[in-house]
N, C-alpha and C positions, 0 to 999 in steps of 0.2 A: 358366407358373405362375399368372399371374393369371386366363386364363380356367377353372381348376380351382379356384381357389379362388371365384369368381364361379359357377363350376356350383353349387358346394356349398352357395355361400349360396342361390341356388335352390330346391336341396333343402330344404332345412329350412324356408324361406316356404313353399312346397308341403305340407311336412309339417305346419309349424303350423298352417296353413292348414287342410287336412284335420282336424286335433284340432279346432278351433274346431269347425266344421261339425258334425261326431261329440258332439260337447257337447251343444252347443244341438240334434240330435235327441234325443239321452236327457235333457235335460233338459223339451224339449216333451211327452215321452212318460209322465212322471213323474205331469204335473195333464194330465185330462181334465176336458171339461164334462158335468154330470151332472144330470139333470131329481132332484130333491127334491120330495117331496110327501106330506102327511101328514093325515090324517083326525083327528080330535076325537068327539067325541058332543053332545048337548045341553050338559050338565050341565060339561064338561072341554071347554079348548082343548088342542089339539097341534101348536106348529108345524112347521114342515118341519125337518130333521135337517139338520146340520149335519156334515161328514167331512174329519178331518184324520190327518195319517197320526203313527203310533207306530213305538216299535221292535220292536213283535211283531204290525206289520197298522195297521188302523185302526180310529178311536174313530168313532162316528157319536153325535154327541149332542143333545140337542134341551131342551125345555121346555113342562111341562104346566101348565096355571093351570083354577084355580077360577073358573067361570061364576055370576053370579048370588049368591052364599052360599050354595050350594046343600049342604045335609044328606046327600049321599050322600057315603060311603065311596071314595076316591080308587082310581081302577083299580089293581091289584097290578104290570102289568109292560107293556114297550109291544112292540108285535111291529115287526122291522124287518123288511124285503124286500127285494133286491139283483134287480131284473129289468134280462132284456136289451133293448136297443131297441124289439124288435118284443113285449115285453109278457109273454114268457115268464119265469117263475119261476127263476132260477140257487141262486140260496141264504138261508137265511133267520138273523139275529138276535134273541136275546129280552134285553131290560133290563129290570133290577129299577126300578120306580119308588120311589122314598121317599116316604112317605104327607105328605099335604096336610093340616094338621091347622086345621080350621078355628076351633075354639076360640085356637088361639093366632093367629089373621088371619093365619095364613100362604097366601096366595094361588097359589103353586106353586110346583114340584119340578124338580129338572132330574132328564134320564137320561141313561144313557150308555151303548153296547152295544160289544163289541171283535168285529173280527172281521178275517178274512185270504181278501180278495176280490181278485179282479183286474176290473177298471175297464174297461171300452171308452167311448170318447166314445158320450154317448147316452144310456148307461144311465138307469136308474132307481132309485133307494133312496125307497121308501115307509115310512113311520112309520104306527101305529095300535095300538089299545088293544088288548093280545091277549087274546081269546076262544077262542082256538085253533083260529080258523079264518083265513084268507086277509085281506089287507087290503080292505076296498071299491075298487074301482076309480078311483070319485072323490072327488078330494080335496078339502079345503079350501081349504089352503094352497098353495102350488108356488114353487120356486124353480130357476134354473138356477146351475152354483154349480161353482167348480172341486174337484175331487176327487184325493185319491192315485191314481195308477191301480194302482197294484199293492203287497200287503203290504213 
């Protein structure tokens, strides 16, 4: 009787044991590390985006400031980029920017883009002013930075 019952407790250390393990892999799998990196222009800073997860995906948010007091008109939206390791384009975000109004010293605007990505350690999420074209290659800013990995 007692060595069945001493099996069983066996069991279930094994068992917990095992859930533990199983845990903490879905839980390592959740945050990846994610190169960040983001382009400005003369006139406008942009720093590197920032990504945290929601309940429909993820926010990638960031912040634009006024260089200089400069008289131009605040870019209208920021393009995001989701690339893989090796550089190649997977999918892309656009956010509204809130205008910069310099009359009243307002110095900058945050953005904010949602979107339902899946994550590999490595990646890339690039920030830039959209033009409707591709982000510059080189950045300004850069950061490495944990990430949701998956909506």
């Amino acid at each position: 009787m007692a060595r069945t019952d001493r099996s069983s407790l066996l069991r279930i250390f094994a068992l917990v044991n095992l859930l533990v393990v199983a845990a903490c892999a879905i839980i390592s799998r959740e945050n990846v590390e994610v190169v960040t990196q983001a382009k400005g222009s003369n006139y406008f800073s942009l720093g590197a985006p920032a990504i945290s997860k929601t309940d429909h995906g993820q926010l990638v948010a960031g912040r634009v400031c006024r260089l200089d007091r400069s008289t131009l008109l605040s870019p209208p939206a920021i393009r995001v980029e989701h690339l893989h390791a090796t550089g190649q384009l997977v999918e892309t975000a656009r956010a509204y920017l809130p205008e910069i109004y310099l009359a009243r010293d307002q110095n900058c605007s945050d953005y904010a883009a949602k979107a339902r990505w899946t994550i590999a350690p490595g990646d890339i999420v690039r920030a830039c002013f959209d033009r409707g074209a591709a982000c510059p290659a080189q950045a300004e800013s850069k950061a490495v930075t944990k990430a949701p990995s998956t909506p």
